[in-house]
N, CA and C atoms as an extended XYZ file, in Angstrom:
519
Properties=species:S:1:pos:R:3:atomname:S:1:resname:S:1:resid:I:1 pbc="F F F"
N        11.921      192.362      135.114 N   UNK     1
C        12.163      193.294      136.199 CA  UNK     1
C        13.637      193.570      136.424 C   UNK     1
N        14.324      192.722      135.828 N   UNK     2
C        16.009      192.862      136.322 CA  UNK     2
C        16.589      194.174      135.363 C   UNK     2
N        15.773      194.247      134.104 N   UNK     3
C        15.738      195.645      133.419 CA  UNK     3
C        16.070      196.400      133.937 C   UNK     3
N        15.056      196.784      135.003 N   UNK     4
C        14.791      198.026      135.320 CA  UNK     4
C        15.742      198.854      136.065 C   UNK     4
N        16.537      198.309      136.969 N   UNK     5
C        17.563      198.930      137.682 CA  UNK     5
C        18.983      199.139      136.395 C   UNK     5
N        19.026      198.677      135.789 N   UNK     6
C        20.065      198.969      134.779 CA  UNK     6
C        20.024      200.554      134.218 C   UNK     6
N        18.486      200.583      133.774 N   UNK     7
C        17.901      201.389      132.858 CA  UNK     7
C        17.941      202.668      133.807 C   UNK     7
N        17.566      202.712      134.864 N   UNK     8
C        17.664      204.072      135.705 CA  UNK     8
C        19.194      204.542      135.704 C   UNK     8
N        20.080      203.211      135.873 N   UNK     9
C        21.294      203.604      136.106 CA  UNK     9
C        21.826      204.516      135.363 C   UNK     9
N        21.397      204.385      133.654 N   UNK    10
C        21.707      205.188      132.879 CA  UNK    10
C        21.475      205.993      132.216 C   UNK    10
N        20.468      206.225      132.886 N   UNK    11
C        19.397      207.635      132.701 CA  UNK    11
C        20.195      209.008      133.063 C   UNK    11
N        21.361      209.348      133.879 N   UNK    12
C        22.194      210.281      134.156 CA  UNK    12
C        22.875      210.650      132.860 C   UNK    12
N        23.103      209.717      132.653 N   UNK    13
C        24.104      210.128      131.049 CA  UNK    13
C        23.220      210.785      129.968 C   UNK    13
N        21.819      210.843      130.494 N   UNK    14
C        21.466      211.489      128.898 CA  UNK    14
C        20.486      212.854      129.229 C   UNK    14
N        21.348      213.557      130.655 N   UNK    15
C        20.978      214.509      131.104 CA  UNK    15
C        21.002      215.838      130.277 C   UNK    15
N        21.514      217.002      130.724 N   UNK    16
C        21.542      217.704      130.432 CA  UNK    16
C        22.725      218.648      129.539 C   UNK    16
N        22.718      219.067      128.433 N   UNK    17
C        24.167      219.363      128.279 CA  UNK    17
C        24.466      220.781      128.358 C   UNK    17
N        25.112      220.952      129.145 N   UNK    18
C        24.902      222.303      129.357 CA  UNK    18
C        25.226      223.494      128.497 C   UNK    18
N        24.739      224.790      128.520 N   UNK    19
C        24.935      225.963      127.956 CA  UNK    19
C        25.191      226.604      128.430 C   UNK    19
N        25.916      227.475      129.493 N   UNK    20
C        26.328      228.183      130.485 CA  UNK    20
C        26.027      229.678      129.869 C   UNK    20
N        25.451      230.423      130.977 N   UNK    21
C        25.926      231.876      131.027 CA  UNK    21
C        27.184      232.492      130.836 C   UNK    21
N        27.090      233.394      130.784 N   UNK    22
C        28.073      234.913      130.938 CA  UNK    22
C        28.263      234.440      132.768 C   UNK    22
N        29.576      234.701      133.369 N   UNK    23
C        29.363      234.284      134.417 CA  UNK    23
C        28.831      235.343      135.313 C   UNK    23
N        28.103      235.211      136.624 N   UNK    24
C        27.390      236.142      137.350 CA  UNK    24
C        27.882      236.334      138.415 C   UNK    24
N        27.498      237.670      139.272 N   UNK    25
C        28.149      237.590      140.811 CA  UNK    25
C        26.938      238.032      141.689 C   UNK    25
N        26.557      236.993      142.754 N   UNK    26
C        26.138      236.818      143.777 CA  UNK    26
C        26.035      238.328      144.668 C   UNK    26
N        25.582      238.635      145.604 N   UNK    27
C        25.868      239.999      145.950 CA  UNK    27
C        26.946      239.718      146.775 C   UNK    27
N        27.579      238.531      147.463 N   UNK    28
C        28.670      238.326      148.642 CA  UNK    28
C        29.549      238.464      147.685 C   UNK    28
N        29.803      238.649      146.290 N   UNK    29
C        31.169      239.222      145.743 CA  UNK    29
C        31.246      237.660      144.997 C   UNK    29
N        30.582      236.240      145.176 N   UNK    30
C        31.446      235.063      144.582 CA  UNK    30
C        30.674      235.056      143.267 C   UNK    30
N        31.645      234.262      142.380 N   UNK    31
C        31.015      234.634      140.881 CA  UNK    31
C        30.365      233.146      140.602 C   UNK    31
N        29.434      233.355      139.442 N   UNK    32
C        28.786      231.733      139.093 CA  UNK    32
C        28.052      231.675      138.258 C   UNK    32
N        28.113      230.686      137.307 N   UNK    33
C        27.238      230.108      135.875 CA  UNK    33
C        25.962      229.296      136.054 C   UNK    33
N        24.941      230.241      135.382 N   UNK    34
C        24.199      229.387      134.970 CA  UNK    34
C        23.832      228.702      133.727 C   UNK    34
N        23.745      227.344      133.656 N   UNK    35
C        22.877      226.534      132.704 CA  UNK    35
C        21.718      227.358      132.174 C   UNK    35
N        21.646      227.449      130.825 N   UNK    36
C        20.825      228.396      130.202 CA  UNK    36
C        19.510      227.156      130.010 C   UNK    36
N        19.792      225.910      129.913 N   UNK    37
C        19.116      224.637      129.774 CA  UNK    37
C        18.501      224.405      131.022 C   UNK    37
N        18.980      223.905      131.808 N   UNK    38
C        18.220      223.352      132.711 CA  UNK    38
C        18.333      224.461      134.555 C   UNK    38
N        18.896      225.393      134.268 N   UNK    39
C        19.023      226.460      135.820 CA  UNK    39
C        19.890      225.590      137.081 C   UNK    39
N        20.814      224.685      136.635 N   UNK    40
C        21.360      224.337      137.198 CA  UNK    40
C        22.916      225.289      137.774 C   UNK    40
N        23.183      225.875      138.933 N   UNK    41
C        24.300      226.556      139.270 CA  UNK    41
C        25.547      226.332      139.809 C   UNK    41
N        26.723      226.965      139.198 N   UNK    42
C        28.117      226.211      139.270 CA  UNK    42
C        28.813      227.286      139.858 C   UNK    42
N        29.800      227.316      140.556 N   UNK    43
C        30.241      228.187      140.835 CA  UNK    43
C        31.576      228.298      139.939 C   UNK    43
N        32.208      229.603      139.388 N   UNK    44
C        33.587      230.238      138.716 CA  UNK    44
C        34.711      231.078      138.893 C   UNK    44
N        35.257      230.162      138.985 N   UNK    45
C        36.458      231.100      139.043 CA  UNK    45
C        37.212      231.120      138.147 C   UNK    45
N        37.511      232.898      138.115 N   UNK    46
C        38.007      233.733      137.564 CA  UNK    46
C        39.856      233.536      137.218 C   UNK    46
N        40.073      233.518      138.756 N   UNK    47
C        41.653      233.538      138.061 CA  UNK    47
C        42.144      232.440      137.388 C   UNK    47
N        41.532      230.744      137.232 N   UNK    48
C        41.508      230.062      136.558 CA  UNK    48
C        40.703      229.975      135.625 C   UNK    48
N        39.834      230.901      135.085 N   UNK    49
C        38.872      230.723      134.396 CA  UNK    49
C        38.266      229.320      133.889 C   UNK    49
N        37.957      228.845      135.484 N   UNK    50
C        36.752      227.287      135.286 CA  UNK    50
C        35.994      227.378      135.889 C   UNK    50
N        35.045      226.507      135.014 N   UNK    51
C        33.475      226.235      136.221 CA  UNK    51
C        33.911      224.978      137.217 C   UNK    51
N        33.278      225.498      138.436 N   UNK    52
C        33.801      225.081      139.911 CA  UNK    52
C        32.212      223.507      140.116 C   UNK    52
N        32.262      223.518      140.882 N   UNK    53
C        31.591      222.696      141.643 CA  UNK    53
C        29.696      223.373      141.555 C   UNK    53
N        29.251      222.141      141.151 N   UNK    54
C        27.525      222.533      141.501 CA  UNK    54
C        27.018      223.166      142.716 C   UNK    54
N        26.532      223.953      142.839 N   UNK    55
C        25.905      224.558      144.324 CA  UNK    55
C        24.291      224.814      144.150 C   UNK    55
N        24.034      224.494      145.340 N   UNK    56
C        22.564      225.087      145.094 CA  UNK    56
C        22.522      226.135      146.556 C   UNK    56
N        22.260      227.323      145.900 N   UNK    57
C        22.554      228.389      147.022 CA  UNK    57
C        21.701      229.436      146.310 C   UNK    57
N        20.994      230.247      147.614 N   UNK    58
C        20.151      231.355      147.255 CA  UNK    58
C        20.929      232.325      147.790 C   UNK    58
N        21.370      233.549      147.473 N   UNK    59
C        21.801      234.970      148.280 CA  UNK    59
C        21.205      235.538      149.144 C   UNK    59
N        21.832      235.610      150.058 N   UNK    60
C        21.449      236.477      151.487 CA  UNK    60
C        20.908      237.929      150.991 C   UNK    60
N        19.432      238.139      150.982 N   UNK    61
C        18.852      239.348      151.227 CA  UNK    61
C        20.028      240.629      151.651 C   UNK    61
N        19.961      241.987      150.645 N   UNK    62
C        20.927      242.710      151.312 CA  UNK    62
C        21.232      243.494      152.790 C   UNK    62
N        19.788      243.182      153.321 N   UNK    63
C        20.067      243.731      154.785 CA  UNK    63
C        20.643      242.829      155.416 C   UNK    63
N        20.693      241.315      154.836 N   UNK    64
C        22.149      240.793      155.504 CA  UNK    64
C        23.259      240.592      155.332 C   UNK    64
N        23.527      241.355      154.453 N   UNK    65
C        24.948      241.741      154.187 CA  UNK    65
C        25.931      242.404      155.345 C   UNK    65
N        26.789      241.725      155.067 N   UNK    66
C        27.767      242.350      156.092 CA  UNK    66
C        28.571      243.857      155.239 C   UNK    66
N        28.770      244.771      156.126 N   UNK    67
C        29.095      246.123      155.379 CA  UNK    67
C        30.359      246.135      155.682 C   UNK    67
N        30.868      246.718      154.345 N   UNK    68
C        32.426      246.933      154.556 CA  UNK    68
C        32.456      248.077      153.860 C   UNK    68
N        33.816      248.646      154.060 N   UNK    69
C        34.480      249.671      154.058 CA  UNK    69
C        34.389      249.546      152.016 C   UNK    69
N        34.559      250.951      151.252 N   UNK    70
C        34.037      250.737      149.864 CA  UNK    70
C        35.098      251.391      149.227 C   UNK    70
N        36.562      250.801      148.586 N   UNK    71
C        37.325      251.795      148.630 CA  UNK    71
C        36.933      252.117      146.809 C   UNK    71
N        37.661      253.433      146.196 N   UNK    72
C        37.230      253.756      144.584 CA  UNK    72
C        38.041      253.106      143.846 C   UNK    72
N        39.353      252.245      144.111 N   UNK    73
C        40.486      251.061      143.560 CA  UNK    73
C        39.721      250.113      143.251 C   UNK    73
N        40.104      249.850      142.350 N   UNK    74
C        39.412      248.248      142.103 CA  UNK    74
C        40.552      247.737      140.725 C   UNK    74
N        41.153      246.528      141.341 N   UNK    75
C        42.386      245.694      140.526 CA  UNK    75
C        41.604      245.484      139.591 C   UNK    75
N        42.521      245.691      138.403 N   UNK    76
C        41.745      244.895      137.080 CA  UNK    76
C        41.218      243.478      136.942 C   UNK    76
N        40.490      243.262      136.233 N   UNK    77
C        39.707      241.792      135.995 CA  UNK    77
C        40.786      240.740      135.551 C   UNK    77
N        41.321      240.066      135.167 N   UNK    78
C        42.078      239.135      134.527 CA  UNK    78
C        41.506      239.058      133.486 C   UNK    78
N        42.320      238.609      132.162 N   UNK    79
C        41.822      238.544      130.654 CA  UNK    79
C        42.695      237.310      130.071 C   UNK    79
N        41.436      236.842      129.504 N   UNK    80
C        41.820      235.849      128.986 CA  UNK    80
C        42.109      236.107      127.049 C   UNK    80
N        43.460      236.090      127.092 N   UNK    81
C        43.645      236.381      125.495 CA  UNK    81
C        42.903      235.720      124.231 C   UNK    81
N        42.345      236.320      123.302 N   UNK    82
C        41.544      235.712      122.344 CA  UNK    82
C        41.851      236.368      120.683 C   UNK    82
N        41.420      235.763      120.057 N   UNK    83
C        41.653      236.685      118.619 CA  UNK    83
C        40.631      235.560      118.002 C   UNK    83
N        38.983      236.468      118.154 N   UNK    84
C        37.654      235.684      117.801 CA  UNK    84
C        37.110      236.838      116.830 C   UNK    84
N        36.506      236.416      115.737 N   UNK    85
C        35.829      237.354      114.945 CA  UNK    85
C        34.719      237.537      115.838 C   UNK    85
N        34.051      239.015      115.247 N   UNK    86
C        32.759      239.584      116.336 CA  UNK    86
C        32.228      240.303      115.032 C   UNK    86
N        31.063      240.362      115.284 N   UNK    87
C        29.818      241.339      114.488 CA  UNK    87
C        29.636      241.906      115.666 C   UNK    87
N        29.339      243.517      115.233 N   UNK    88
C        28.683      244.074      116.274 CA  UNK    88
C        28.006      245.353      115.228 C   UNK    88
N        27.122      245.845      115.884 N   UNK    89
C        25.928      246.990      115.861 CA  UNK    89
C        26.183      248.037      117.128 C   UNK    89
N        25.786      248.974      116.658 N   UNK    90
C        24.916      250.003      117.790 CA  UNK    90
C        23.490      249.629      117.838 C   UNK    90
N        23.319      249.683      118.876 N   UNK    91
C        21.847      249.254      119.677 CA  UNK    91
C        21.085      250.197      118.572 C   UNK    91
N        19.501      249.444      117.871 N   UNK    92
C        18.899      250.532      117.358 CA  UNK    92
C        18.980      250.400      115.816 C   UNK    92
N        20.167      249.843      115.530 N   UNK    93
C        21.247      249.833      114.341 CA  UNK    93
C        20.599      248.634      113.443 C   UNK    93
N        20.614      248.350      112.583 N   UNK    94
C        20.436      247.377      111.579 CA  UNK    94
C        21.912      246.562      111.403 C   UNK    94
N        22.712      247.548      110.579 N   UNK    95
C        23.973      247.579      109.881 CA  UNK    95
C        24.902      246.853      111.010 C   UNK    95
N        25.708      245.605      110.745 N   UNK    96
C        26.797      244.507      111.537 CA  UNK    96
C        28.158      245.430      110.847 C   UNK    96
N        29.129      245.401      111.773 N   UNK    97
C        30.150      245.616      111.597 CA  UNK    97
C        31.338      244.803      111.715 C   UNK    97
N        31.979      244.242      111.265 N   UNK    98
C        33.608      243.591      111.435 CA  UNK    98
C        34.325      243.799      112.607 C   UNK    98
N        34.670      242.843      113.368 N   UNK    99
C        36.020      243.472      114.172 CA  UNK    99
C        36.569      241.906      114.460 C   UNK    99
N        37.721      241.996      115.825 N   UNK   100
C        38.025      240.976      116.506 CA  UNK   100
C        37.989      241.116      117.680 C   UNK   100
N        37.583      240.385      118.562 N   UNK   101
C        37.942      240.596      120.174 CA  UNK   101
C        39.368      239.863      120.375 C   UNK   101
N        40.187      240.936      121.304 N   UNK   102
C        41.329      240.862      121.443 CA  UNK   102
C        41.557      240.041      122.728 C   UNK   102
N        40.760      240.486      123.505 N   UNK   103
C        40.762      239.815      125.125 CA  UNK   103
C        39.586      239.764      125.774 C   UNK   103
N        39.282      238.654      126.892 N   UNK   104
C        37.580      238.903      127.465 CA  UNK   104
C        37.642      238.619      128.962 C   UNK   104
N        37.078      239.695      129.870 N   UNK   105
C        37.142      239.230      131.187 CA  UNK   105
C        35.898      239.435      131.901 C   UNK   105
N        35.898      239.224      133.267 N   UNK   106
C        34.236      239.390      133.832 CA  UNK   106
C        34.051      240.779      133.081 C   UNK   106
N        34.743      241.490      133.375 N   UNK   107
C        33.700      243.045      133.248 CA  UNK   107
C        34.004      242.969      131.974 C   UNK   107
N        34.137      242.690      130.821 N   UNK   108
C        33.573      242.858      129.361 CA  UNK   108
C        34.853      242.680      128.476 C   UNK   108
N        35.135      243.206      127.025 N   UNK   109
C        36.300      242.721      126.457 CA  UNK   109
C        36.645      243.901      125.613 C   UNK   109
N        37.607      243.738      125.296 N   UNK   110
C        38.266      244.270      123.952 CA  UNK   110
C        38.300      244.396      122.359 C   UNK   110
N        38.251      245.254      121.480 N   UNK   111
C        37.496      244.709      120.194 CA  UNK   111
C        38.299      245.276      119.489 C   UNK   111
N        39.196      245.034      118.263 N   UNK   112
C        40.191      245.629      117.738 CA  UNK   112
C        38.954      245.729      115.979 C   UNK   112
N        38.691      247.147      115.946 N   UNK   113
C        37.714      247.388      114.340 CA  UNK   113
C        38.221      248.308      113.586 C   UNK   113
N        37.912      248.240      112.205 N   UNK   114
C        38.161      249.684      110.982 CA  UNK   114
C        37.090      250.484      112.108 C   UNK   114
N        35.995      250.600      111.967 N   UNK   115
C        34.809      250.984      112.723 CA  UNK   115
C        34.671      251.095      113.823 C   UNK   115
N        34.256      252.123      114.550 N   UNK   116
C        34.290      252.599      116.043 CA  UNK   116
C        33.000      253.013      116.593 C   UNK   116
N        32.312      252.797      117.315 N   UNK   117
C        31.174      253.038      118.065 CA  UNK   117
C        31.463      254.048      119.119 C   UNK   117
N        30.389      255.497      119.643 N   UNK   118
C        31.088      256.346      120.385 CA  UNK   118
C        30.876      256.320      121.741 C   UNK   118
N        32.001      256.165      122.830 N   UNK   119
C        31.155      255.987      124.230 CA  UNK   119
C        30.261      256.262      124.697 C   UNK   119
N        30.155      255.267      125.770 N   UNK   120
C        28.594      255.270      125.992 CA  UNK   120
C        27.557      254.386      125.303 C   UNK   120
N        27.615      254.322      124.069 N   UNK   121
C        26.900      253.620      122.888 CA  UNK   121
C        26.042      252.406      123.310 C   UNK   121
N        24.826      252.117      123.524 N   UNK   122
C        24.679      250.611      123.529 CA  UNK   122
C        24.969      249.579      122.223 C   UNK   122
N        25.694      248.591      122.577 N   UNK   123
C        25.778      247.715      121.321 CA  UNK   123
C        25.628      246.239      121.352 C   UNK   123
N        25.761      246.100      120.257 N   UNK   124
C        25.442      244.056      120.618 CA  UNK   124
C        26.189      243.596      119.723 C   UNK   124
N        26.428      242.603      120.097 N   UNK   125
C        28.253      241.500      119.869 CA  UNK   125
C        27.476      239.973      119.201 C   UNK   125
N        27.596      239.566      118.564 N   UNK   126
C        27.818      238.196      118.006 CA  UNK   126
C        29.155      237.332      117.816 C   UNK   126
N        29.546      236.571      118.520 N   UNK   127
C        30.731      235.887      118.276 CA  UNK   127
C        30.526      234.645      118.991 C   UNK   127
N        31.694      233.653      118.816 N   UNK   128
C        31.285      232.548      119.103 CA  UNK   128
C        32.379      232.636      121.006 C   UNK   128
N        31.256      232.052      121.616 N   UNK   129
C        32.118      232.232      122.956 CA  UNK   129
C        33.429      231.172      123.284 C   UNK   129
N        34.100      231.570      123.891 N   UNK   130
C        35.190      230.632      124.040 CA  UNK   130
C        34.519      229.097      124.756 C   UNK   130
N        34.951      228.055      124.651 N   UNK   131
C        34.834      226.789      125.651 CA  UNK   131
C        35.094      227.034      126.919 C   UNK   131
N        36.550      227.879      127.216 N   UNK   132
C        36.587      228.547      128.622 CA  UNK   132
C        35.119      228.943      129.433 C   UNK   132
N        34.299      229.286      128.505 N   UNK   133
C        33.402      229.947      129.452 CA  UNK   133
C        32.144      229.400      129.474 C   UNK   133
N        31.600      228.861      127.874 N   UNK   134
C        30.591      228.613      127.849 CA  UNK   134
C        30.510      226.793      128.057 C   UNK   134
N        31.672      226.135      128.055 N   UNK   135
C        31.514      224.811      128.383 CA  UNK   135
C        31.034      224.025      127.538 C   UNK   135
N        31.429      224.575      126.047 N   UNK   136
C        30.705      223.981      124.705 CA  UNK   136
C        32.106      224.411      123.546 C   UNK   136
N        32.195      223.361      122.533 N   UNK   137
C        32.225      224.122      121.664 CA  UNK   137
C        31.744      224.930      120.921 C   UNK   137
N        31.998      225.750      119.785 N   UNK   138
C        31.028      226.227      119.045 CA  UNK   138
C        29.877      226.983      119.110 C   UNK   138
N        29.926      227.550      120.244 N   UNK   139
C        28.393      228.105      121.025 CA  UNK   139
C        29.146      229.817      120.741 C   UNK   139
N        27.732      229.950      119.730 N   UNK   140
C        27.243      231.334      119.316 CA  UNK   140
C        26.571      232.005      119.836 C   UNK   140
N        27.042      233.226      120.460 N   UNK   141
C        26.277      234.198      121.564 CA  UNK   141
C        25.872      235.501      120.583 C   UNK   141
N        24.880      236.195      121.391 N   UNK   142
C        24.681      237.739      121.205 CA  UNK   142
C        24.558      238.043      122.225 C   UNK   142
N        25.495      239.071      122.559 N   UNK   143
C        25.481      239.612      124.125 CA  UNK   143
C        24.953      241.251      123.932 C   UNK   143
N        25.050      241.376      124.603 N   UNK   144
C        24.387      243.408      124.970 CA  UNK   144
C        25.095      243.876      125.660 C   UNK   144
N        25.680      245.447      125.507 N   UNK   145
C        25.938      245.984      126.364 CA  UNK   145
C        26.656      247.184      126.170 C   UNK   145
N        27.495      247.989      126.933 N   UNK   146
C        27.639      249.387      127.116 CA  UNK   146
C        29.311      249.887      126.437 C   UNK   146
N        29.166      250.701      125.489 N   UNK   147
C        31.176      250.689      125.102 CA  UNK   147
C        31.501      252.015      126.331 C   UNK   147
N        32.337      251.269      127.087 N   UNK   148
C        32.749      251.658      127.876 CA  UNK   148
C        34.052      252.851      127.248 C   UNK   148
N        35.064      252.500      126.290 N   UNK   149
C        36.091      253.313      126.075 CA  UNK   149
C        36.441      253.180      124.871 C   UNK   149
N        36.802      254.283      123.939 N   UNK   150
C        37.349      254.190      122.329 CA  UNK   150
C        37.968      254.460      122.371 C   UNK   150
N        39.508      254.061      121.457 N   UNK   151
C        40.782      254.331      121.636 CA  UNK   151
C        41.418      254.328      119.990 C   UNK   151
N        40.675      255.568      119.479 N   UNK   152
C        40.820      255.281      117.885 CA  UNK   152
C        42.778      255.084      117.540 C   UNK   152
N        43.134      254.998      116.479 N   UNK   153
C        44.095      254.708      116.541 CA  UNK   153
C        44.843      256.183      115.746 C   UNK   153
N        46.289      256.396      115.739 N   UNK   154
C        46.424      257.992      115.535 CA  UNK   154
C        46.671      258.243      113.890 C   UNK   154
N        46.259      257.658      112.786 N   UNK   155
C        46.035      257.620      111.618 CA  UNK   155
C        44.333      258.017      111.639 C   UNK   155
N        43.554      257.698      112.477 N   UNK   156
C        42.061      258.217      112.308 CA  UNK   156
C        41.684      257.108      111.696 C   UNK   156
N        41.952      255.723      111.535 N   UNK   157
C        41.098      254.782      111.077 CA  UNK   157
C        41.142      253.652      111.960 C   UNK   157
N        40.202      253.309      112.235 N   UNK   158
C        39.913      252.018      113.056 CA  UNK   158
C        40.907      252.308      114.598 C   UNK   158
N        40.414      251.687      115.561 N   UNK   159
C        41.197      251.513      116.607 CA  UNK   159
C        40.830      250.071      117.625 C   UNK   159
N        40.418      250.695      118.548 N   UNK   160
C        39.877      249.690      119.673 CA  UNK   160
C        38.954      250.080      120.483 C   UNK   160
N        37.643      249.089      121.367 N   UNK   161
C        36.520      249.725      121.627 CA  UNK   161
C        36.317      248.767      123.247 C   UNK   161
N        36.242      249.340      124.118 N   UNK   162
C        36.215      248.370      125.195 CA  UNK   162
C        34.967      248.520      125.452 C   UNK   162
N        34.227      247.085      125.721 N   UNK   163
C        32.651      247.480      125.741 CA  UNK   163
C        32.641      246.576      127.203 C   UNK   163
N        31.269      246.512      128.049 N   UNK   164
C        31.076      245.892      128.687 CA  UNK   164
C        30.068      245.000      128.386 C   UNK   164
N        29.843      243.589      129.314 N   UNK   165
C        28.645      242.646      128.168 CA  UNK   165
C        27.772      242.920      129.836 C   UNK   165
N        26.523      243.184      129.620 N   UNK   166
C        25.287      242.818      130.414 CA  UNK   166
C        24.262      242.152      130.303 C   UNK   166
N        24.273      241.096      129.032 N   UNK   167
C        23.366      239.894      128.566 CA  UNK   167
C        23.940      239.210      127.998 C   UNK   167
N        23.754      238.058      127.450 N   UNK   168
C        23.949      237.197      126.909 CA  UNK   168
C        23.478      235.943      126.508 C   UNK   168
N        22.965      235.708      125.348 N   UNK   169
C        22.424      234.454      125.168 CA  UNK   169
C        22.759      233.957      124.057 C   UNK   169
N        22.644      232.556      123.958 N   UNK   170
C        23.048      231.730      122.897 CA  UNK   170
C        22.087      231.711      122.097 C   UNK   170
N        22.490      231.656      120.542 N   UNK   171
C        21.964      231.778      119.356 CA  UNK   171
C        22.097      230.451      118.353 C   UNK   171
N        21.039      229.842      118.000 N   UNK   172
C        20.903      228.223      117.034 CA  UNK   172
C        21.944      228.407      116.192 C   UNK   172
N        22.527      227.567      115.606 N   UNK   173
C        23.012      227.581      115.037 CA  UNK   173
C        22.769      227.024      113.179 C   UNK   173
């Protein structure tokens, strides 16, 4: 019987390891990761780009939202500099394309390619996510989402493609 209290003790350590989301925002504006493993929620911040403290919190229904004033400004996201290989497609698409992501922030990243996708485009990204975010090494995502802006370059070959990500999930390796 003297076992037994040992054995619980160390039952914590062989919890969960986490896989984190793309980080999310709450409707009160605060941002936060989820564990793709076990739905456990952390809260993130951005201008340090770390996962914060465990919370367990549900969002206030929007009729209780407090209303504020909605101005059309909105400060840029902060970016965290990167130079990660990426595959990407047009949604629909078979055919992977080459590029690099240059930089990545909440609202989506930067992609420096020979190959250009045309706004608007849906597309999907394969690359390996930073530790910054996903709280792993080595963790291979496919995310989804919208190319927000093309910025071919003035030779007409290859430029840069700012997309936004609206999914994301990790892929076996």
């Amino acid at each position: 019987m003297a076992m037994a209290p040992r054995f619980f003790q160390v039952l914590p350590f062989f919890g969960c390891t986490h896989q984190f989301s793309w980080p999310r925002r709450w409707r009160d504006g605060e941002y936060y990761q989820v564990c793709l493993r076990c739905g456990a929620e952390y809260q993130y911040d951005w201008v340090s780009m770390q996962r914060r403290e465990r919370v367990e919190r549900h969002p206030e229904p929007a009729s209780r939202m407090p209303q504020c004033d909605v101005s059309s400004w909105r400060p840029r996201a902060r970016r965290l500099a990167v130079d990660l290989p990426v595959q990407f497609r047009q949604g629909g698409c078979k055919e992977w394309h080459d590029g690099v992501i240059r930089n990545l922030s909440k609202t989506g990243l930067l992609i420096v390619a020979q190959r250009l996708l045309p706004a608007r485009a849906q597309v999907e990204l394969k690359f390996v996510m930073p530790k910054e975010i996903s709280g792993q090494d080595h963790s291979l995502v496919l995310t989804s989402g919208m190319v927000a802006r093309v910025l071919p370059n003035e030779n007409g070959k290859g430029g840069r493609m700012a997309a936004t990500i609206q999914a994301c999930r990790f892929l076996r390796q």
